[in-house]
C-alpha positions in Angstrom: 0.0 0.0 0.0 1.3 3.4 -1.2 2.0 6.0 1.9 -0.9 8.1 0.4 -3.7 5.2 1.2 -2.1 4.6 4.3 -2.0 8.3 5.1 -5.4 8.6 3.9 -6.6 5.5 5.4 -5.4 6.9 8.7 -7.6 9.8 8.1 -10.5 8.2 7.7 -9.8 5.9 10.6 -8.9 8.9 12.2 -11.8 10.7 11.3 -14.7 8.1 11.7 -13.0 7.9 15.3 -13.5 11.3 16.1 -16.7 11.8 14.7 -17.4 8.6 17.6 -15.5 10.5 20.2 -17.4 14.2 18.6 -21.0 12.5 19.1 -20.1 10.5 22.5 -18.5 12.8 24.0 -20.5 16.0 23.2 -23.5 14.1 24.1 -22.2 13.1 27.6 -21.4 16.7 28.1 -24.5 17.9 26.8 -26.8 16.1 29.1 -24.8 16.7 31.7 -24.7 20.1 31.5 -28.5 20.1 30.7 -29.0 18.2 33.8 -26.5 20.7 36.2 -28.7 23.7 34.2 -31.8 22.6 35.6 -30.1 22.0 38.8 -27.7 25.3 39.4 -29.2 29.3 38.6 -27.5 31.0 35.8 -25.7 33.1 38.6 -23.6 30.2 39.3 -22.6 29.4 36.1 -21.8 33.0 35.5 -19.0 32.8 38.5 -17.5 30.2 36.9 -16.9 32.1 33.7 -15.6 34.7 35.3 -12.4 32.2 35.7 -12.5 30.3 33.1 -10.2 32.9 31.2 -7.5 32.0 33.9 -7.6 28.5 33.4 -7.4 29.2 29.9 -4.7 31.5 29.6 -2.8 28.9 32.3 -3.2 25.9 29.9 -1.9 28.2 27.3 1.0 29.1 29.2 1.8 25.9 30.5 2.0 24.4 26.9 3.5 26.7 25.4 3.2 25.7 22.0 5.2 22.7 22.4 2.2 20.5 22.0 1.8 21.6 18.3 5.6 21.3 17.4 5.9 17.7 18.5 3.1 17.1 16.4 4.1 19.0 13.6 7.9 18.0 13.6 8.6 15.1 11.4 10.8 13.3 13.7 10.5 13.7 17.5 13.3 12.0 19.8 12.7 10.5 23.3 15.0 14.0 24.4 12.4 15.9 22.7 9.5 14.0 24.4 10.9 14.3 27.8 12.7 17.9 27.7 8.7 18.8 27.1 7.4 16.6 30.1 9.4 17.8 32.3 8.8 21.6 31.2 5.0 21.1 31.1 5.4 19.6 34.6 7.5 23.3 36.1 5.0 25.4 34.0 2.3 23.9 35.9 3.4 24.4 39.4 4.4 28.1 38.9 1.2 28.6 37.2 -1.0 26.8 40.1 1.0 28.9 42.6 0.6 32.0 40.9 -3.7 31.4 40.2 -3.5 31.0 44.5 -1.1 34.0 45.0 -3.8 36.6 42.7 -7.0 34.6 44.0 -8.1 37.6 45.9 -7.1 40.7 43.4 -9.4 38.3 41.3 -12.2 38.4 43.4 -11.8 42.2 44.1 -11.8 42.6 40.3 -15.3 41.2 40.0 -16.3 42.1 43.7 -17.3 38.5 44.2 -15.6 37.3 47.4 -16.3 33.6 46.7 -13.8 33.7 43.5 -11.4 33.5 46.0 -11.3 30.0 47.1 -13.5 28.9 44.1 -10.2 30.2 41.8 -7.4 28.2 44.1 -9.4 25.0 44.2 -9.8 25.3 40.1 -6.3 25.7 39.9 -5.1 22.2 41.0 -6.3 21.7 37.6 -3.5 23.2 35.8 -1.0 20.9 37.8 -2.5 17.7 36.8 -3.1 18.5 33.4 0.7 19.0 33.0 1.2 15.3 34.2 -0.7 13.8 30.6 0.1 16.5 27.7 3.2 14.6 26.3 0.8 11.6 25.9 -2.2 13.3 24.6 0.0 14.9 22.1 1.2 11.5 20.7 -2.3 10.2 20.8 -2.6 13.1 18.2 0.5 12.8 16.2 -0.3 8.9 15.5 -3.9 9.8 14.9 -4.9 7.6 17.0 -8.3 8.8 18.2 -9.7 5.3 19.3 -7.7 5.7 22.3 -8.6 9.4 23.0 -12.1 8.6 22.4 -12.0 6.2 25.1 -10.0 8.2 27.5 -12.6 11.5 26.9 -15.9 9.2 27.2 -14.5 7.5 30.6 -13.2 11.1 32.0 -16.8 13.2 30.9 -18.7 10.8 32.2 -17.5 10.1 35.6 -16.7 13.3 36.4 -20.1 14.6 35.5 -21.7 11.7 37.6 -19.6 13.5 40.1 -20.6 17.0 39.4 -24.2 15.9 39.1 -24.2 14.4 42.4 -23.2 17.3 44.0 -25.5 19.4 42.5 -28.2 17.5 43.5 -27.1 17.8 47.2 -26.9 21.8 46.7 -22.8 22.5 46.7 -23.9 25.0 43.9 -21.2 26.5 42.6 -19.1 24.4 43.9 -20.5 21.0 42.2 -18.6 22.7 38.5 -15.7 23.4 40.2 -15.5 19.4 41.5 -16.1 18.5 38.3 -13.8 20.2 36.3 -11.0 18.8 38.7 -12.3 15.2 38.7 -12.6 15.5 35.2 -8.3 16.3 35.1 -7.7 13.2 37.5 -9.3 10.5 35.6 -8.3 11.8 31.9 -4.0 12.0 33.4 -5.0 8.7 35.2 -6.2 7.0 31.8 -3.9 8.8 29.6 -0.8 6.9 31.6 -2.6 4.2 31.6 -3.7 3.5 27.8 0.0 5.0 26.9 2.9 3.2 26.6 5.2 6.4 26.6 6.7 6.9 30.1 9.5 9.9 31.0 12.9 8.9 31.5 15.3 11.4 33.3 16.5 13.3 30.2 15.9 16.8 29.6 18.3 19.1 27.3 17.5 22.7 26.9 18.5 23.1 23.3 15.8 20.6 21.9 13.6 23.1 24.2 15.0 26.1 22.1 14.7 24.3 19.1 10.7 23.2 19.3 10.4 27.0 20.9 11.1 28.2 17.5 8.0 27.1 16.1 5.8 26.8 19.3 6.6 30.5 20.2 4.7 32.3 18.1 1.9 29.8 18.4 2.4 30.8 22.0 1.7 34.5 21.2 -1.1 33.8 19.5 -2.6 31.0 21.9 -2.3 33.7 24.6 -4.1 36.4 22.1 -6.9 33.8 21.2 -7.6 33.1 24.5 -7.9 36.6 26.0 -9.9 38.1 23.0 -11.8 34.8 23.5 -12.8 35.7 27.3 -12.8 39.4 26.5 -16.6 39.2 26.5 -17.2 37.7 29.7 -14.6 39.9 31.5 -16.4 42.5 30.3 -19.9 41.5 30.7 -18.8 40.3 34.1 -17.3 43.6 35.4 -20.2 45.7 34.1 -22.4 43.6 34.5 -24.4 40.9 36.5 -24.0 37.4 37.2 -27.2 36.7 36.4 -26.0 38.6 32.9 -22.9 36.5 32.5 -24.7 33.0 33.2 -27.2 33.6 30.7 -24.1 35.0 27.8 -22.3 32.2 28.8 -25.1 29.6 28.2 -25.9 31.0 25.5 -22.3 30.8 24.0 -21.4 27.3 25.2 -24.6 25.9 23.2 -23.8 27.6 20.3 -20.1 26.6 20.5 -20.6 23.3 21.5 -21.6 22.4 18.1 -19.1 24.3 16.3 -16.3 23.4 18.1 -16.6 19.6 18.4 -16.8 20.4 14.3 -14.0 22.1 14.4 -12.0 19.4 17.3 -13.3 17.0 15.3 -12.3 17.7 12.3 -8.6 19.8 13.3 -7.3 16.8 15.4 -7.3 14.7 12.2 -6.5 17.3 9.6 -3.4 19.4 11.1 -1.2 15.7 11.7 -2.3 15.1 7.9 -1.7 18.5 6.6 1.6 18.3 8.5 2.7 15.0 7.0 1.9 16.2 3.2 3.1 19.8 3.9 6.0 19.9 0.4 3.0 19.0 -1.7 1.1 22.4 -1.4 -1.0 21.2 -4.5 -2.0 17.9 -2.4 -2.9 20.3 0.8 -4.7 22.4 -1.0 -7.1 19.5 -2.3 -7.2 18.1 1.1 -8.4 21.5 2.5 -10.8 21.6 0.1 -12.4 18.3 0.9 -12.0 18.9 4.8 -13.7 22.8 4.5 -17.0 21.3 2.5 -17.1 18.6 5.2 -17.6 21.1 7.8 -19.8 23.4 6.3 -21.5 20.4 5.1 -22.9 19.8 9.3 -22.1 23.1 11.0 -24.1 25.3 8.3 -27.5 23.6 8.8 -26.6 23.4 12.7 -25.8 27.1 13.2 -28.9 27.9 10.9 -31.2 25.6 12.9 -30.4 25.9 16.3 -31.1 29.9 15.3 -34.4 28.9 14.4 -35.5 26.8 16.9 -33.7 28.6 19.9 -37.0 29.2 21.4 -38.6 26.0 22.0 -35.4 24.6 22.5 -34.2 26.5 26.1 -37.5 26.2 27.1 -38.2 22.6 26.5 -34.5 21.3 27.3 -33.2 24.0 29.8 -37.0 25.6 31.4 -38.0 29.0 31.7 -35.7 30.5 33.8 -33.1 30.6 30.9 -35.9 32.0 28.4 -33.4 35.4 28.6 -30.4 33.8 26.5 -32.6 33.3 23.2 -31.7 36.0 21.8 -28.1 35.8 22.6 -28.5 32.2 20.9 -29.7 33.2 17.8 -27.5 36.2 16.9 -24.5 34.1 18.1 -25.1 30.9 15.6 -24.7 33.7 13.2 -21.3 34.0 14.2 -20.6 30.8 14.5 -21.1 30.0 10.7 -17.7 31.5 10.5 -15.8 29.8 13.4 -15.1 26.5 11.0 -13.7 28.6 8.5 -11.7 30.5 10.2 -10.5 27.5 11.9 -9.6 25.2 9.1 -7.5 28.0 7.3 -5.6 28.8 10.3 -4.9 24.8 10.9 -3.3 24.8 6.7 -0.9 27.6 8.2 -0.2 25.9 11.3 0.6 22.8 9.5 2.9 24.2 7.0 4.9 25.8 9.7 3.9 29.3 9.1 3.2 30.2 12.5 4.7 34.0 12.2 1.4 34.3 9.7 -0.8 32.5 11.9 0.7 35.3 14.5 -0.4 38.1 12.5 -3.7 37.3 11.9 -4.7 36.4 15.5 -2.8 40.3 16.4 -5.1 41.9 13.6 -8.2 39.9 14.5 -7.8 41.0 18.4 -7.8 44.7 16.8 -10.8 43.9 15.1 -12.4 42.8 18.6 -11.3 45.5 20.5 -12.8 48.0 17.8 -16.2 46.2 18.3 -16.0 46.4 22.0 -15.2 50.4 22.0 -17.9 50.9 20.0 -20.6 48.2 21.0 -20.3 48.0 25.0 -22.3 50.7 25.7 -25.2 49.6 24.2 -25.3 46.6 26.1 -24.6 43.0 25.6 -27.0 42.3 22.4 -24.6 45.1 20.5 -21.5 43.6 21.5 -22.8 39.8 20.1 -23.8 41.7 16.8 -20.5 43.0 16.4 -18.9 39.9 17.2 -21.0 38.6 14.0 -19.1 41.4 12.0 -15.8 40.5 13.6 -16.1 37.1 12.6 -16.7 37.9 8.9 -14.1 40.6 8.4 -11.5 37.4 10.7 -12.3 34.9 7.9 -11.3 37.6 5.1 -8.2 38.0 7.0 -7.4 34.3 6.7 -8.3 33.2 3.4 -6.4 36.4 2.2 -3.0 34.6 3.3 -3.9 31.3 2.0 -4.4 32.3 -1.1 -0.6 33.8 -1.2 0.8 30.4 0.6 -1.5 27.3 -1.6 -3.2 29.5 -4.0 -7.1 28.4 -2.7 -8.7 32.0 -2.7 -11.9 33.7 -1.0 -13.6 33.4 -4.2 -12.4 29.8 -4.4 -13.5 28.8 -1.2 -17.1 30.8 -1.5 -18.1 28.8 -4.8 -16.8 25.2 -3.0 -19.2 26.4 0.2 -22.3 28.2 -0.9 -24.2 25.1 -2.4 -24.0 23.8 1.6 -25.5 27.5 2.2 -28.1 27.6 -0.1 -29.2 24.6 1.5 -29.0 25.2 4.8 -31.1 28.7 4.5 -34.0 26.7 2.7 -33.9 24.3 5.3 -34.4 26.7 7.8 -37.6 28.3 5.9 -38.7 25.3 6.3 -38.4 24.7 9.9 -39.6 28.5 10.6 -42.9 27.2 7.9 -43.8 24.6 10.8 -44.2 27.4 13.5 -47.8 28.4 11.7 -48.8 24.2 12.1 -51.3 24.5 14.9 -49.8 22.8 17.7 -49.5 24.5 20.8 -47.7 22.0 22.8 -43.6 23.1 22.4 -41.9 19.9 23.0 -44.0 18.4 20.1 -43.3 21.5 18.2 -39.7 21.1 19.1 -39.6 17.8 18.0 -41.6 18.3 14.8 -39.3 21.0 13.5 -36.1 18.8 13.9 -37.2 15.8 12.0 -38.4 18.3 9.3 -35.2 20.6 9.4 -32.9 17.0 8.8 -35.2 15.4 6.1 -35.2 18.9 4.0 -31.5 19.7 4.4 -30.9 15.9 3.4 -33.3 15.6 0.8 -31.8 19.2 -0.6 -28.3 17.1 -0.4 -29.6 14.3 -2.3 -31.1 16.7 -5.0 -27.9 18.3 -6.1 -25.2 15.5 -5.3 -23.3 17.7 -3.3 -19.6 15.6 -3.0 -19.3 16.3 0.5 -22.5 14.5 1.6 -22.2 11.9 -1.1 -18.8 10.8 0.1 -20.2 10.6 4.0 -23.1 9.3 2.8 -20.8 6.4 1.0 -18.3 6.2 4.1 -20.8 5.6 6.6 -23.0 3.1 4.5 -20.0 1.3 3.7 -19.5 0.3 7.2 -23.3 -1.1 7.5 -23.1 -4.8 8.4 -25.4 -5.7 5.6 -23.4 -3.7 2.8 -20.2 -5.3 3.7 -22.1 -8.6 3.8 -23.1 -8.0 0.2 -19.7 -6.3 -1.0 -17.8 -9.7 0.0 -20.5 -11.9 -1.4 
């Protein structure tokens, strides 16, 4: 077999894996956090947001960038490995310390007094998580998601057992916080276990320098992404409420969850790939193609139809108390028609080692962000998400600008491959809106209704005009029917 099969082969594997881990493991989260959003008041979930840009920036910090170099490097050596273990492992303790040294500034900051203790417990987190990123890394770098998949399912689901419980037994806040930290034990515990890598006592500072090369500027703009990332909640946590925050944050975290695991999904396969095949700029270019219809091909009709069923869904799957985040919902699945976009350009650039690019357009997207929130905040939190919409856009121009110059696949390249998936996904949503005028007045069974018609019209729209993308899923996953392979052997 040719090392293109295998490497595609791998992809696939790669990818039908993650799609297993993307459903599983979303899922698990998703009725967990349903289930803790009936439990807890949106207060409490806006307390914990007001940290998470901490633990954020921390992991960040902590990795460095190192994480992407060993997986982007062609050849990685047991010094390499190691010099990063043991680096990860210092990071982390400083870190830790620090987040319990500035605990109370923290708190001050958002004159909440509980953020004190609530920020040194969540901490802890940072240490343990330094004790499995080698592994997880090589996980990635061998694309071998099976294992991951395993390790995520196992971790999300006893640790949310775990947050649940305490929930239920009213530790409020508290019950995310125990969570989030059980959640780092069992993924470091399984990692070492389903692993075979173990650190030996090596460690040489100039394999260090020479990975920092690379990881630096991913570093930079880790650190960027991240606090333009969180920007909105410091903001909207400072000026505002709680109670505000919680319902933002919801609000966000539904519309993300979707995206992301697209975008997770999809990344954790592509950017070992791209890496591999990076001296054949033709070859990426055809595999970015086929990787950025695939996305649009799902997140388009998701963004478009959580939008237009935002309404029955927080009230059927989260209850009235969260009825104020639907319009934060809808306006932010606009935005989030972008995020794969974005994403998938930035992971060619990444892969091809052009980080000092990847560098530059985080620094001017941040500009972009902090244009919107001069001139949004003021008019409350509804202005802000609209110009986040607008940031997005203008961010995606940004990227496809430089790919064109570095593989030649322009913006109007990219539009023509995408807006079939568009079209489609805007009738589909005409559609589900059409079913609001049905007269049923019971909203789960309206709920309900307009999924099963949103997914037969977006896939009956799919079959109509043969879009590749679906066809090839479509082909992929019937292939791996029991009764087709029965009949392809026979």
């Amino acid at each position: 077999m040719s090392s293109q099969k295998t490497l595609k082969a791998q992809a696939v594997r790669g990818a039908a894996w993650g799609f297993i881990e993307a459903i599983g493991l979303r899922g698990v989260q998703f009725v967990i956090n349903i289930i803790l959003a009936r439990l807890l008041a949106p207060e409490q979930f806006g307390l914990i947001g007001m940290l998470m840009i901490f633990i954020a920036l921390s992991w960040t910090l902590m990795d460095s960038g190192f994480g992407a170099a060993l997986i982007q490097k062609q050849s990685i050596t047991e010094e390499d490995k190691n010099s990063i273990f043991y680096f990860n492992i210092f990071v982390g303790i400083v870190i830790t310390v620090l987040l319990c040294l500035i605990a109370p500034w923290v708190a001050a900051f958002f004159k909440q007094p509980v953020l004190t203790s609530l920020l040194r417990v969540l901490s802890l987190v940072i240490v343990i998580n330094s004790l499995g990123m080698v592994q997880g890394n090589l996980l990635i770098k061998e694309i071998d998601f099976k294992t991951q998949t395993k390790i995520s399912l196992a971790a999300s689901l006893c640790s949310g057992i775990i947050g649940v419980t305490f929930a239920y037994y009213g530790f409020g806040v508290w019950s995310l916080a125990i969570q989030q930290l059980s959640n780092a034990v069992f993924r470091v515990v399984l990692l070492w276990i389903l692993n075979s890598w173990r650190p030996a006592l090596i460690f040489s500072m100039s394999s260090l320098r020479e990975m920092f090369s690379y990881g630096s500027k991913l570093l930079v703009s880790g650190l960027l992404n991240v606090v333009f990332e969180h920007i909105y909640v410091i903001i909207i946590g400072r000026i505002f409420s709680p109670l505000t925050l919680g319902l933002y944050t919801r609000a966000k975290s539904l519309k993300t969850m979707p995206s992301w695991t697209l975008c997770a999904m999809v990344g954790r396969v592509t950017f070992p790939v791209f890496s591999k095949i990076q001296d054949d700029r033709e070859r990426v270019k055809r595999a970015m193609r086929k990787s950025l219809t695939t996305m649009v091909l799902i997140n388009f009709p998701v963004m478009i139809g959580l939008a237009v069923v935002a309404y029955p869904f927080v009230f059927v799957v989260l209850t009235s108390k969260w009825k104020a985040c639907v319009p934060y919902l809808e306006v932010l699945c606009l935005g989030g028609l972008m995020l794969p976009l974005i994403f998938i350009n930035l992971n060619v650039l990444r892969a091809l080692g052009r980080s000092d690019l990847v560098l530059k357009i985080e620094a001017l997207s941040k500009i972009l962000i902090i244009i919107n929130i001069v001139l949004t905040w003021r008019w409350g939190v509804m202005a802000m998400i609209w110009g986040q919409v607008a940031v997005s856009i203008l961010s995606y121009g940004l990227n496809v600008y430089y790919n064109k110059i570095i593989i030649g696949y322009s913006m109007k390249e990219q539009i023509k491959d995408i807006y079939p998936y568009l079209i489609n996904a805007l009738l589909m949503g005409l559609a589900v809106c059409g079913v609001i005028y049905l007269p049923i007045n019971n909203l789960p069974v309206l709920f309900i209704i307009q999924l099963v018609v949103g997914a037969a019209v977006y896939t009956l729209l799919c079959r109509i005009w043969k879009l590749p993308a679906y066809q090839e899923a479509e082909e992929i996953v019937l292939s791996r029917l029991p009764l087709r392979r029965i009949r392809k052997e026979s």
